[in-house]
Every structure is written in C-alpha cells, then in structure tokens.
N, C-alpha and C positions, 0 to 999 in steps of 0.2 A: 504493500500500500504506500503509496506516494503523499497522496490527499492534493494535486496538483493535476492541473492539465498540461495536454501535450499533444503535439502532432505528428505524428506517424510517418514515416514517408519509404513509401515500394518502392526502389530502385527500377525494380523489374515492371513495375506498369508504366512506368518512364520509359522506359527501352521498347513496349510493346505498345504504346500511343506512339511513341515516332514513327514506327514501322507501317504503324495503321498510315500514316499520314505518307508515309512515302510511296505505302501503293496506289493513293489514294492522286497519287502526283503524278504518274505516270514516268514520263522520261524528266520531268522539271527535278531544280536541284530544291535539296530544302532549306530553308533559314529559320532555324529554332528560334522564336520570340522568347528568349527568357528575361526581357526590363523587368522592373521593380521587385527584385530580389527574387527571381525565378516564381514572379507572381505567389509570392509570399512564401516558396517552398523553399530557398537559398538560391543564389544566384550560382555559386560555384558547381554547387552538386547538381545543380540542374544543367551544365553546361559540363560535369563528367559524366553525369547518368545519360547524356545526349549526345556526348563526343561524335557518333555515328551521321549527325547533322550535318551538311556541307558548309553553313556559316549557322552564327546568333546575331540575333535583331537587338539590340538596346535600346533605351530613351537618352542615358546619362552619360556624358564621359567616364565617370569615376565608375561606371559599373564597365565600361570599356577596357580599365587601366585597371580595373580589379581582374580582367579575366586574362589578357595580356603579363599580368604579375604571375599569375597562377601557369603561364606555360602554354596557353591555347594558343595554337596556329594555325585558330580560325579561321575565315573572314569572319570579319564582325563590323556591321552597319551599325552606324550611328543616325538613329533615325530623326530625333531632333539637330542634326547637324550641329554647326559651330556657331559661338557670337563673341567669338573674342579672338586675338590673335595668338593668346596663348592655347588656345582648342588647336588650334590653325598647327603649331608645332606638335603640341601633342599627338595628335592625331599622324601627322606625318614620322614622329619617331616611334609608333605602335603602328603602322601601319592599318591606318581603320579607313573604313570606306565611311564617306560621310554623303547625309542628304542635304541636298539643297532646295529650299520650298518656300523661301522670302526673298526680295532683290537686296536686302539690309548684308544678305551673307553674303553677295557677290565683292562686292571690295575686300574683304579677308582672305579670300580665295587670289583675289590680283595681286596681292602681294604676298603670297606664300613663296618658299623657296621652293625654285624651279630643278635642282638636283635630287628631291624625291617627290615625282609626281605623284596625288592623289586620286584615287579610284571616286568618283562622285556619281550619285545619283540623282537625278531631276525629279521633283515630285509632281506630279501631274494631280491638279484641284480640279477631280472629276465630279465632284457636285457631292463632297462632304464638309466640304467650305468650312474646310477647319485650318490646315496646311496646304500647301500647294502652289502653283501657278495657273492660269485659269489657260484652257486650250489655247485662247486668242494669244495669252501672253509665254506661250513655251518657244518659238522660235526665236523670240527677241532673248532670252535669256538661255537658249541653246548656245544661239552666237557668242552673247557676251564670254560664257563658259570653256566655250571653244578656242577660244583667243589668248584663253591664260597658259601662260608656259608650264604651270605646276599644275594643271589639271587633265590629268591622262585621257586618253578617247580609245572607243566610242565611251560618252557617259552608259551609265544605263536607265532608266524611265520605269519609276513605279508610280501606284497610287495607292490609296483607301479606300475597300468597300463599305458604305454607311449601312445599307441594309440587307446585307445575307444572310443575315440571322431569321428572315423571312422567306420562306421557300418560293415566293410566289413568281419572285423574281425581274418584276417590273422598273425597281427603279436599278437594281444590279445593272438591266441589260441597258440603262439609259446612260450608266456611268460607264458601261463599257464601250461606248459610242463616242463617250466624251474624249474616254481615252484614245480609243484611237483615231479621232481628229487630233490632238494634240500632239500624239508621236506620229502621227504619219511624214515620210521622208527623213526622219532621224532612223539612224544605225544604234545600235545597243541592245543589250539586252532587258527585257521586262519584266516587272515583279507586279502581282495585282492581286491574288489569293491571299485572305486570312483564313484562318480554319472554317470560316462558313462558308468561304467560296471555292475552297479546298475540295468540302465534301458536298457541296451540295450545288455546285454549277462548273461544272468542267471547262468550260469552256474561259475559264477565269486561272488556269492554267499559268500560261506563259512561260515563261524560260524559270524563274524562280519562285518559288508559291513559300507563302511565312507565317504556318501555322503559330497559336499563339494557344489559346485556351482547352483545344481538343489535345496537346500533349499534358495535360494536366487531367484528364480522366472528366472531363467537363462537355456536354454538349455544346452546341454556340448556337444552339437552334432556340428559337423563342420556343415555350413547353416543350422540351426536349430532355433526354436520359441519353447519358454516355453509352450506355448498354446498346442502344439502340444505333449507336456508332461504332460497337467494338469496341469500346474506352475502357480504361479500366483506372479509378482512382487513385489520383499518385499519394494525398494527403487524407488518411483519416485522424481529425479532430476530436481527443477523447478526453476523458477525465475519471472520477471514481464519487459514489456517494459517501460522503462524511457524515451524514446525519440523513436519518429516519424521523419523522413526528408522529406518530400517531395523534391525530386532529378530530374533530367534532364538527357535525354539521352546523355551517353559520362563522368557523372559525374563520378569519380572516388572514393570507399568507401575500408578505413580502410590504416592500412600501408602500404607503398609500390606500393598502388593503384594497385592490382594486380587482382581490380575486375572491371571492367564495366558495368555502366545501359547500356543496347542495346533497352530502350528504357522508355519513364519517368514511375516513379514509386514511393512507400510509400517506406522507409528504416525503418527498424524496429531496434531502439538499447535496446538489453537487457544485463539486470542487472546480467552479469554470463562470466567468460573467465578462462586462466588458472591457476589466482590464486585460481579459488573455484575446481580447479578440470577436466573443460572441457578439452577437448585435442587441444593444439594450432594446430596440423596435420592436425585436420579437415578439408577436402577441401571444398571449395564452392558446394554446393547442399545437404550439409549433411542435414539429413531432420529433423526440428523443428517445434513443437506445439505451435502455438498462437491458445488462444480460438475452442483449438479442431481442428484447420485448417492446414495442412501438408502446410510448407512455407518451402522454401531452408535457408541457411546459407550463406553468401554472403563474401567474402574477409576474411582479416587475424583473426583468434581470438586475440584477446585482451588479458592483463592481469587481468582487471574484466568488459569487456563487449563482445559482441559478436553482429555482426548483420544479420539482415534477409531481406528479400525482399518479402514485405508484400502485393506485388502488385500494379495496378494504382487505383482499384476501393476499396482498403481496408478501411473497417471504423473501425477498431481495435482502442485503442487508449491508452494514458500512463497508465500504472498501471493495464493494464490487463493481464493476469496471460500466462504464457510460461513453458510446458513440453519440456526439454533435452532429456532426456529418463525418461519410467516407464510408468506410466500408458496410453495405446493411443499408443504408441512410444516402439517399442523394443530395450530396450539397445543391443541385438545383432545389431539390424541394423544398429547403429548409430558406433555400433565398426564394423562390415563392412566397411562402408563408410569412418571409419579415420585409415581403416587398420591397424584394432591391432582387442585385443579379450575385451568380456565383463569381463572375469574377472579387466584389466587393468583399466577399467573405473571406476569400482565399487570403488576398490581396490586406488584411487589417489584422490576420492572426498576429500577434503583439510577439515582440521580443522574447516578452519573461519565459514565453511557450519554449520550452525548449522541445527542436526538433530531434527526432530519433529514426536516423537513415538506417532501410533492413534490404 
C-alpha cells in the first residue's frame, strides 16, 4: 500500500500504437508528436518507447534540446519555429528542422549563418486560422525563403487539420483544397495527417503523416474508443482507497455537501484529487474502478482525495487498488463525463504522480 496515486505507463502499447499508425500510413514516413512532455506521459520515454518513428514533432525548443541531450538522431520538427536569434543558433547546432508560419520569423532566418543550412518547413493556413500562411500568401514567402543562403531547399509544406476528428469529412476535404492551391508548383515534400487524418481519410497521407494522440492509446474521433482503433493505453491512472465510511441515508459527503446518500451505503475515499491531476469538474457519476468494479464518483473532488460510492453490500477495503482511467476505464469516457477531451486529462497528470514505466 502506497496511499498515493500514480501512472502506469506500457512500454509495449507505445510500440504497438506506433505500428498501428504506420500501417495505417502506408509508404508515408512517421513523425511521433511527442510536445508537452510526451503528452503528459515523459517526453524522453516517449521518444525511447518510439525510437522506431522516423522523426518527433515538438512545440518547444527546450523539449528539442532535451531530446538532442538525450542522444536522439532524430529529425525532430520544431513546430512552433523560432523568434529569437538565439533559437536561430540553437536550432542550427542541434540540427532541428524548424517551421515557419508568420513573416515576423523571416528576418531570423536572413540572417542565420549560411555554413549550416537549415531544413525548414512552410506552414500552409489551410482554414484552421491558427498558424500559417494563407494560400494567396505562400508564394510570396516561398520566394523570400528561397533566397536565404542558410535555408536549405526544396522547403517542405505542411499544414493543420481543424476537423478530423469528424468522420464526415466536409470541411477536411475543403482544407485539402486549400492546401493544394497553396503548394501547387512548389517542390518538397508534404506533411498534413494528424492521427484523425491518419486513420480516418487516406487521402491526407502525403509524404509524412504526424500522429499525435492515437500513439497514446486514445481515439481522436469525437465519441470514439481506442479499441475501436486497435489502441491500446499507454497510461493507466490509478490510486488505492485509504478510507471506507460506512454512511446513512441523508448523510452529506465532501464540500459543500453537494452530494446525498439517498440511501445507506460504503463511501469509498481515494488516495487521488486535483492536485495529482484528476479534474475537480468531475460530476458525481463519473465512473471509477475499484477492484475491477464500475463505482460512481460521488461529491466534490478534492485537492488529493476523491470519493466513490462503493455500495451497501461492498466488501472492498483500504489499500485496495483504484483505476481513474486506463486500463478497464477509457480515459475518453471519463473526459466525456467531466466534459473536456482526453487529451486534457493526459496532458495535467501533475508532477507529484510519479510515473512507473513497465
């Protein structure tokens, strides 16, 4: 007994979501998305558990130069590119491919030094009008790109799908249009798949596809189950109960008393709230594994407890072990229930969690 929560993490479902994803890719290469610390799981371990990837996707420099520290001779995209001209070096003594998707980053690039040319990528704002360049404006900062002595060629030309998490596929095929007005007559190679376009529009292919969420045993479909992808969970979030109540009906539990026995029952408190990570939003019913057994969530989350309604007849008892999500438990479900997505769940497991690679 611990009395402590903790995340789990399969090697082996890491190794067996890549693969999902690579047949899933046909001849395209892959680029493991592991930014924001391997989407809560480690960034390192997520980039040894995936070494078989042909590059990794980042948001940060410093998770760049963390992986680069570590011995990877990756590629490894930098997807928010540079805004300084110290990125501008770093980035050419770690050799990273960087993107470019605002005109602000074009003068960094003209003066970067021209004896190690950088690998760059053009982002193409195909109508997620978040980063990018808009089709009208890719020629004009094709050229400018072209012209720099430290910017290697062909570039290569990605973009962002905003909605493939919708199978319907209406607006995908309208960004796919976008995009290729944009690259048309440009040389390079093309990246456009994230895991929803991965699996579920081929034709979103292209030369490199950059799964992100489906190597984490997570669907990327709206009401979707991994299972139903071949996924298999890389992180189960567990814990143990410390405490039993036996309670009375009318008893009120947690703060605010905003739950009610409506009739007597076992109170189940575990060792897990929002400081390791759970979502306080959570409403009562959200659904929780004691010993394998689907129990609700009961009243407020806590800041490191949380409790369940074990029943009248439970013989459960302290120190026996409790799945959040992950194995048993789909972390989509349990981010249904506290209305949000499974990436946010993954993505806020807190520090104190200490992870446990098997």
């Amino acid at each position: 007994m611990t009395g402590a929560a903790h995340a789990r993490i399969e090697l082996a479902a890491w190794r067996h979501n890549l693969a999902v994803a690579r047949r899933a890719a046909g001849g395209a290469r892959v680029m493991a998305a592991i930014k924001a610390d391997g989407y809560g799981h480690g960034l390192v371990q997520a980039a040894r558990a995936m070494s078989g990837a042909d590059g990794f996707a980042v948001a940060r420099m410093e998770e760049a130069v963390a992986l680069r520290n570590e011995g990877f001779a990756h590629r490894i995209v930098l997807l928010e590119g540079v805004f300084s001209s110290e990125h501008v070096r770093a980035a050419q003594s770690r050799r990273l491919d960087l993107v470019v998707h605002d005109p602000a980053q074009l003068p960094l690039l003209s003066a970067a030094d021209p004896a190690r040319p950088l690998t760059v990528w053009l982002k193409i704002d195909s109508g997620m009008h978040r980063l990018g360049f808009t089709p009208d404006e890719v020629p004009g900062a094709a050229d400018a790109l072209a012209g720099m002595p430290a910017v290697a060629r062909p570039l290569g030309l990605l973009t962002h799908l905003a909605n493939a998490d919708a199978r319907d596929g209406e607006v995908t095929a309208l960004q796919l249009a976008a995009f290729a007005r944009g690259s048309d007559g440009l040389d390079g190679v093309r990246s456009i798949a994230n895991s929803a376009g991965l699996l579920g529009f081929p034709e979103t292919r292209a030369d490199w596809v950059r799964p992100g969420i489906m190597l984490y045993g997570v669907s990327p479909f709206v009401g979707g189950r991994a299972a139903e992808e071949d996924l298999r969970p890389v992180m189960t979030f567990g814990s143990e109960l410390i405490a039993i109540k036996p309670l009375r009906r009318g008893d009120a539990v947690g703060y605010g008393g905003t739950w009610q026995l409506e009739r007597d029952s076992r109170i189940g408190v575990v060792a897990a709230g929002y400081g390791d990570g759970y979502p306080r939003h959570a409403p009562t019913g959200t659904p929780v594994l004691v010993n394998g057994r689907r129990v609700p969530l009961v009243g407020r989350v806590s800041m490191d407890m949380l409790s369940v309604d074990l029943g009248p007849e439970a013989t459960d008892e302290v120190g026996d072990p409790v799945v959040l999500w992950g194995d048993g438990l789909a972390v989509e479900e349990v981010a249904e229930s506290a209305g949000t997505i499974a990436y946010e769940l993954l993505c806020c497991v807190t520090r104190r969690v200490p992870r446990v690679y098997i």
